[in-house]
C-alpha positions in Angstrom: 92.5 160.9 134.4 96.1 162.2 135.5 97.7 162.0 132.5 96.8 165.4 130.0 98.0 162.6 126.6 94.9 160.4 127.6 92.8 163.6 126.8 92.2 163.6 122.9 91.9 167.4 122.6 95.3 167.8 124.5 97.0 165.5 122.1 96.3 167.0 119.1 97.0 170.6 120.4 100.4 169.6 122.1 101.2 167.9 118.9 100.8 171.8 117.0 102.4 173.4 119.8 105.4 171.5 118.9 104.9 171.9 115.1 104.5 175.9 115.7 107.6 176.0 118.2 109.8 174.0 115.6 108.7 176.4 113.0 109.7 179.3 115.0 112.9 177.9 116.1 113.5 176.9 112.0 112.0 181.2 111.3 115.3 182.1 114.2 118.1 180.3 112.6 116.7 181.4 109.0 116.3 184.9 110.0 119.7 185.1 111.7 121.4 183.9 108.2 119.5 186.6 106.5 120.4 189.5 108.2 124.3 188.2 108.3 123.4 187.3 104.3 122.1 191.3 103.9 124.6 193.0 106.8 127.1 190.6 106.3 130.1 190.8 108.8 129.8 194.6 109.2 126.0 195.2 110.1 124.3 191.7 110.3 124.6 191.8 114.2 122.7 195.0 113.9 119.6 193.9 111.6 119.5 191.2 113.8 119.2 193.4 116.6 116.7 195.0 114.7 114.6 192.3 113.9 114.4 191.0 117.7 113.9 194.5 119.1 110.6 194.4 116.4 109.5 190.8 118.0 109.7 192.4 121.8 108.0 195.5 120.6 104.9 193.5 119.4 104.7 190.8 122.3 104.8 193.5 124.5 103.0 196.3 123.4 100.3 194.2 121.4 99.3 191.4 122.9 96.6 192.7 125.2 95.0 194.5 121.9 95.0 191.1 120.2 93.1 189.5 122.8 90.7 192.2 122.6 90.2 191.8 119.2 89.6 188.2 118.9 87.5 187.7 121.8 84.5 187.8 120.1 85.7 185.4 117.4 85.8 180.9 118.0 89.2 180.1 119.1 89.5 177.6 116.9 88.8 179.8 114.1 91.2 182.3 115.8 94.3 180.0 116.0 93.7 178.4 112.9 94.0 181.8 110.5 96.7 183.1 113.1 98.7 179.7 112.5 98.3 180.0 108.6 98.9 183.8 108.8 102.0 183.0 110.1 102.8 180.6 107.3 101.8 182.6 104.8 104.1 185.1 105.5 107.0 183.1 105.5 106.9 182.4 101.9 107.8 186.0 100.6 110.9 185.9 103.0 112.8 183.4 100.8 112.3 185.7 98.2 113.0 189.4 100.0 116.5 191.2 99.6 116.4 194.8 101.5 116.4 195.0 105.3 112.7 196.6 105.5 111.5 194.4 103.7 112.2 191.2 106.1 111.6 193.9 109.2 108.6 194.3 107.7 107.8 190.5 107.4 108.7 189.6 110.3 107.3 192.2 112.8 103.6 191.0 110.7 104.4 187.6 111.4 105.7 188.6 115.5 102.2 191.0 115.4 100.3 187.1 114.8 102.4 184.9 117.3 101.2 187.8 119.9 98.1 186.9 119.3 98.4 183.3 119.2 100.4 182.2 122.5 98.2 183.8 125.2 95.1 182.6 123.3 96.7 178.9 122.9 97.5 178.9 126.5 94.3 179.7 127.6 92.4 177.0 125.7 94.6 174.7 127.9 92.5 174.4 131.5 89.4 174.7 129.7 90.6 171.4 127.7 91.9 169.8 131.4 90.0 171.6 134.0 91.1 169.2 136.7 93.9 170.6 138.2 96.8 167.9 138.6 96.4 166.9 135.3 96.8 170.4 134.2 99.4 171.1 135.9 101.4 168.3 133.9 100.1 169.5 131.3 102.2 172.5 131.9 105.2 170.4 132.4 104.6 169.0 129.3 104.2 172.0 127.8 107.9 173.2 128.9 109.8 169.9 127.8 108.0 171.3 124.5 109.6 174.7 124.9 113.0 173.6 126.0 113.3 171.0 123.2 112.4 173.1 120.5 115.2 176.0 121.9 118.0 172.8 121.8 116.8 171.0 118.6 115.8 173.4 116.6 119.3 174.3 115.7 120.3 170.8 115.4 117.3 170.5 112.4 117.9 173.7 110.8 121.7 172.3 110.7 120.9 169.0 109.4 118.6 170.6 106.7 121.2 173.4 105.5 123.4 170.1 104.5 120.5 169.4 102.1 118.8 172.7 100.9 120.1 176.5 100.4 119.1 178.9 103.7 116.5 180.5 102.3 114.8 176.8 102.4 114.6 176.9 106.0 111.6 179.7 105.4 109.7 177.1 103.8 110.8 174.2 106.0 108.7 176.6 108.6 106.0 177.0 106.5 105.1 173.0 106.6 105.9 172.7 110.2 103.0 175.6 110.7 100.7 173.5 108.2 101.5 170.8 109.9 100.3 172.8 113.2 96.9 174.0 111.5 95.9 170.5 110.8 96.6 169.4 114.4 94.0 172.2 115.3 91.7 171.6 113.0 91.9 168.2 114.0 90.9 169.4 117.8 87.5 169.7 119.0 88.1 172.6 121.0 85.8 173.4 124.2 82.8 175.8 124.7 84.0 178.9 125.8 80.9 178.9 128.3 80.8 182.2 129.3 79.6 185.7 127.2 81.9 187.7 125.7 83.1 190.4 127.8 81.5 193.8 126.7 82.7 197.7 127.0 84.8 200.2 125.1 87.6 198.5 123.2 90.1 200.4 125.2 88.7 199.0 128.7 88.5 195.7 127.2 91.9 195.2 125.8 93.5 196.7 129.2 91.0 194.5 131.5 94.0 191.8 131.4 96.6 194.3 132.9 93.8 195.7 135.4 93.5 191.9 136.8 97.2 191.6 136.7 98.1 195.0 138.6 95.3 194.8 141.5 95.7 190.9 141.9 98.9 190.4 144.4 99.9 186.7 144.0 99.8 187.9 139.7 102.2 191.0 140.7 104.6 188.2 142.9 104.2 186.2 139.5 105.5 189.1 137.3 108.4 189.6 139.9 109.6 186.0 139.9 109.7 186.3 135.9 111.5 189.3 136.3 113.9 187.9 138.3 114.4 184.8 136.2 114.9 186.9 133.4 117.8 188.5 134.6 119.9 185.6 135.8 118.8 183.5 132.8 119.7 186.0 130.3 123.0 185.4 130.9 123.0 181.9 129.7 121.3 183.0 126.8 123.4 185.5 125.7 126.7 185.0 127.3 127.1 181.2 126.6 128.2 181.4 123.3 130.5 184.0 124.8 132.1 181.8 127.5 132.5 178.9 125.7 134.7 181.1 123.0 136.5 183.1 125.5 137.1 180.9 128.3 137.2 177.4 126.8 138.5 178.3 123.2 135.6 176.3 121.3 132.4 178.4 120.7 131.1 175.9 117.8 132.2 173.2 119.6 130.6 173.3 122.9 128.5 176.1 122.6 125.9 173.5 121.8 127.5 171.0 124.3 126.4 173.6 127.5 122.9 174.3 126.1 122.4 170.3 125.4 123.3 170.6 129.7 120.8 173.4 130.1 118.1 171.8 128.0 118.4 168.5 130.1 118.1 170.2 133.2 115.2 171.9 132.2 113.1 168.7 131.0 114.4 167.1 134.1 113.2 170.0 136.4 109.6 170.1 134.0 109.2 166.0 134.8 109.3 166.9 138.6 107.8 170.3 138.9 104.1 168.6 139.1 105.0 166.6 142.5 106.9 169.8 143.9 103.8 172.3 143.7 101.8 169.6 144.9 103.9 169.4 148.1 104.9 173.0 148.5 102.7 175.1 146.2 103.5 177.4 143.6 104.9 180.2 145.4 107.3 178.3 147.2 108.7 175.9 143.9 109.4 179.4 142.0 111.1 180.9 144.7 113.0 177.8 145.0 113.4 178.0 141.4 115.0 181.7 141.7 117.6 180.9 144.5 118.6 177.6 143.2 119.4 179.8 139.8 121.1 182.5 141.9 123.1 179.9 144.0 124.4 178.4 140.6 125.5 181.3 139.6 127.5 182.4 142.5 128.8 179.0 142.4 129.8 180.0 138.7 131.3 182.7 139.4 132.9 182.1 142.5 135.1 179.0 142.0 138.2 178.7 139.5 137.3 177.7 136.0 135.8 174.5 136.1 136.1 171.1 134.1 133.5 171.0 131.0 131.6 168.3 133.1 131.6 170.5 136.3 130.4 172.9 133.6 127.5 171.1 132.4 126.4 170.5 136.0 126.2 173.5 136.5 123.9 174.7 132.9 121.8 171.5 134.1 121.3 173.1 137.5 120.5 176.6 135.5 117.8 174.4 133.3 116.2 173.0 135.7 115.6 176.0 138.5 114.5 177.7 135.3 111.6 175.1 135.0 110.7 175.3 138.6 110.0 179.0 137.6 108.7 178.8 134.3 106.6 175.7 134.7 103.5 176.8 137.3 103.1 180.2 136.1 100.0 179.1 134.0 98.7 177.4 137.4 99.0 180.6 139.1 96.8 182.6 136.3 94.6 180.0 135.8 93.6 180.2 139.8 93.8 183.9 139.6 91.1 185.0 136.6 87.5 183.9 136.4 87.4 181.7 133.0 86.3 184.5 130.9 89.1 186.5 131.6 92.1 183.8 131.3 92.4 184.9 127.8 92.9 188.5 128.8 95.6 187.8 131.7 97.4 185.3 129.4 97.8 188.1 127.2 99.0 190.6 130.1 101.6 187.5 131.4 102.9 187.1 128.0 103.3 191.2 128.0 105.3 191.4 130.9 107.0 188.6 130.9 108.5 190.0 127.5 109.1 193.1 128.5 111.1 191.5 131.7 113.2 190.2 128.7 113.2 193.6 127.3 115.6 194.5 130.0 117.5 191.3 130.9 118.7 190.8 127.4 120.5 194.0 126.9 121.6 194.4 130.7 123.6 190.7 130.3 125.3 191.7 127.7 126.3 195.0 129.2 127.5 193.6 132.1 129.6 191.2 130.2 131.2 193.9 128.4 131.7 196.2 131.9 132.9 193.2 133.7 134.1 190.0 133.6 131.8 187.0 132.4 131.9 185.9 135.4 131.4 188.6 137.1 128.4 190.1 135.3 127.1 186.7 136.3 127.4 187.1 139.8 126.1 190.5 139.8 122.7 189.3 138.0 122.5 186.2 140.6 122.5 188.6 143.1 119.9 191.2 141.8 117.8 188.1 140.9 117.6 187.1 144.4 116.8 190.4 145.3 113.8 190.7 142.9 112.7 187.5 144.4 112.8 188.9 148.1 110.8 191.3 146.9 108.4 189.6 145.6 108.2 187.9 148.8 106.6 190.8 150.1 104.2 191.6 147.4 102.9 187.4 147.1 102.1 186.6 150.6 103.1 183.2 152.0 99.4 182.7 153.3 97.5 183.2 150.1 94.3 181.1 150.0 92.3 180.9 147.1 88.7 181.6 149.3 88.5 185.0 150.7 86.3 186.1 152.8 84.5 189.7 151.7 81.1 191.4 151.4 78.2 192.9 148.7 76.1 195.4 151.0 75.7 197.2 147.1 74.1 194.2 145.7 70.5 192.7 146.6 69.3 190.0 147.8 68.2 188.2 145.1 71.3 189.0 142.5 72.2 186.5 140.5 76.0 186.6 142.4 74.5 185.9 146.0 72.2 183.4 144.3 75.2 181.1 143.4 77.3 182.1 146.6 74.4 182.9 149.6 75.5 185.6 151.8 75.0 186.3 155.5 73.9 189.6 157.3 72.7 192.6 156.2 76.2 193.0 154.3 75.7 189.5 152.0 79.0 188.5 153.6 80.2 185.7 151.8 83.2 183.6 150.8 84.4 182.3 147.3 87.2 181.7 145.3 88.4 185.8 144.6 89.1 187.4 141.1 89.1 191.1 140.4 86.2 191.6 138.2 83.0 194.0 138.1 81.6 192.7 140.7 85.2 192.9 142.7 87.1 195.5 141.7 89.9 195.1 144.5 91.6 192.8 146.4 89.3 191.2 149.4 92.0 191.4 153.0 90.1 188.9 154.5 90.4 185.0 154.2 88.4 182.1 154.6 
């Protein structure tokens, strides 16, 4: 099997992660028209600003704790009360009034989806183990992401022409019911391993330990890092641009991101047969300097014409997918399978936290400097990041490494499955931290 939509169990959960992701993208547009609705002109930007800073707080500081907590629990089970959870508490928004009382909705309902994510995308390579169907999986799995961020807009536009803006909470509500009977309809996979034990504490950080002492996961977090700052830009400074510079922001606002989101489902389609020729490593970092290239590009040449324009968020789309795309292939070579759940969760911590930064330090920049300008300057502290990161993810990083147990004895379990050699057990396997490694082996196969 290549194709992950011959698998039945993939189907069915790619079909809720696009009912959840057009739920949350219907949950963005309602939420921005009710702070504007509470603040109005004066201090909607600033409940807005509010309500994100409460979604960043709990995907970053949160999601390793969730993990923790619903290890012990079926994943199916999990995801199905998180999903309703989540749907649950959308109803009281179309009814709430007072700024803490939608802060206090939403930062429940962002507590959930910090729970959910890392734990759907771990359920993923157990569902297709084999790897090059996996990895299209993941491709899939970004057309879904980059979709939603275009059409979700588009919907919530097409339904406001029908129905009164708090109607879009609801609207959300049936596109997560929607998602809880795709999973319900999903025979999910044994997890096949026992559940890790230990102090809660040690548990919930085990994800971050894996991350921190496992090198190619540190290059991972770099990479994002780096994307986070170029790509920011587009996010926040495209509605900027197309209202300063080309003196339509309702107009073709939408047009540009309709250019980045084709880029991006083109780069997803292609990213499979680019890591199978070059490997992830070198189809991220191809991702970062294609982004930073574009952006110098941007900024360097006189304003261009609105189809030079759309090249150019196209080429920003798809070096973001060449980025965005493997990072789930790079985890799931990098954890032992009872741990995927827990370095999910640490990914989706940083990653948000990389946001964290990015998000703010675009639209300083834009305000400092030029547009254009505070493009360039991200390009090039981007392409820094990624040099760095160049150092810290080796270009010679097999997945068999070479290493030895003198603590262990003979007849342990470990050197049962993977016989060692000499006095020392010396051995070679695919490497993850774990107990029985706590650091990084030097030597490769």
């Amino acid at each position: 099997m290549t194709s992950p939509l011959a698998n039945r169990a993939f189907r069915t959960l790619f079909a809720a992660q696009v009912c959840s992701l057009l739920a949350v993208g219907l949950l963005t547009v309602a939420l921005s028209l009710m702070a504007y609705e509470i603040g109005g002109p004066a201090a909607g930007g600033r409940i807005l600003g509010l309500l994100l800073a409460l979604k960043m707080v709990a995907y970053v500081g949160l999601a390793p704790f969730a993990e923790s907590l619903l290890g012990a629990l079926p994943r199916k089970r999990a995801m199905v009360a998180l999903d309703f959870g989540r749907m649950l508490l959308l109803i009281p928004m179309v009814f709430v009034s007072q700024t803490w009382e939608i802060a206090t909705l939403a930062f429940l309902f962002f507590v959930l989806a910090s729970g959910f994510t890392p734990l759907f995308q771990s359920v993923i390579p157990d569902v297709l183990p084999e790897e090059e169907t996996y990895t299209k999986a993941l491709a899939w799995s970004r057309i879904a992401y980059t979709l939603e961020s275009v059409l979700s807009p588009v919907i919530a536009a097409a339904v406001l022409k029908l129905v009164a803006p708090e109607a879009l909470f609801l609207c959300a509500a049936l596109s997560f019911l929607g998602s809880v009977a795709f999973l319900l309809a999903t025979r999910f996979p044994p997890k096949g391993h026992a559940e890790r034990k230990g102090p809660f504490l040690t548990r919930a950080l085990r994800g971050m330990k894996i991350y921190s002492r496992t090198p190619r996961l540190r290059g991972l977090f770099l990479l994002n890092l780096a994307l986070s700052l170029a790509m920011a830009w587009v996010l926040v400074n495209s509605v900027v641009y197309a209202g300063a510079r080309l003196s339509d922001a309702e107009g073709l606002y939408p047009v540009l991101m309709a250019g980045y989101g084709f880029g991006a489902a083109l780069g997803a389609v292609f990213v499979p047969r680019l890591v199978r020729r070059t490997g992830e490593r070198q189809a991220m970092l191809a991702g970062i300097f294609a982004f930073a290239v574009s952006g110098a590009v941007f900024a360097l040449i006189p304003q261009p014409p609105l189809a030079g324009l759309l090249v150019i968020w196209a080429a920003f789309g798809l070096a973001s997918s060449l980025v965005l795309t493997p990072g789930g292939l790079v985890i799931t070579r990098s954890a032992a399978r009872a741990d995927r759940a827990a370095v999910f969760a640490a990914q989706f911590s940083l990653s948000h936290g990389g946001w964290l930064v990015a998000y703010p330090l675009a639209g300083w920049l834009a305000s400092l400097l030029t547009l254009e300008q505070a493009m360039l300057a991200l390009s090039l502290l981007a392409a820094l990041v990624a040099l760095i990161a160049t150092r810290v993810w080796p270009a010679h990083d097999p997945l068999e490494r070479v290493h030895d147990h003198p603590e262990l004895p003979a007849d342990h379990p470990h050197l049962r499955n993977h016989p060692g050699h000499g006095p020392r057990h010396r051995h070679a396997h695919a490497y993850h931290i774990d107990e029985l490694h706590p650091d990084w082996a030097k030597t490769t196969a």
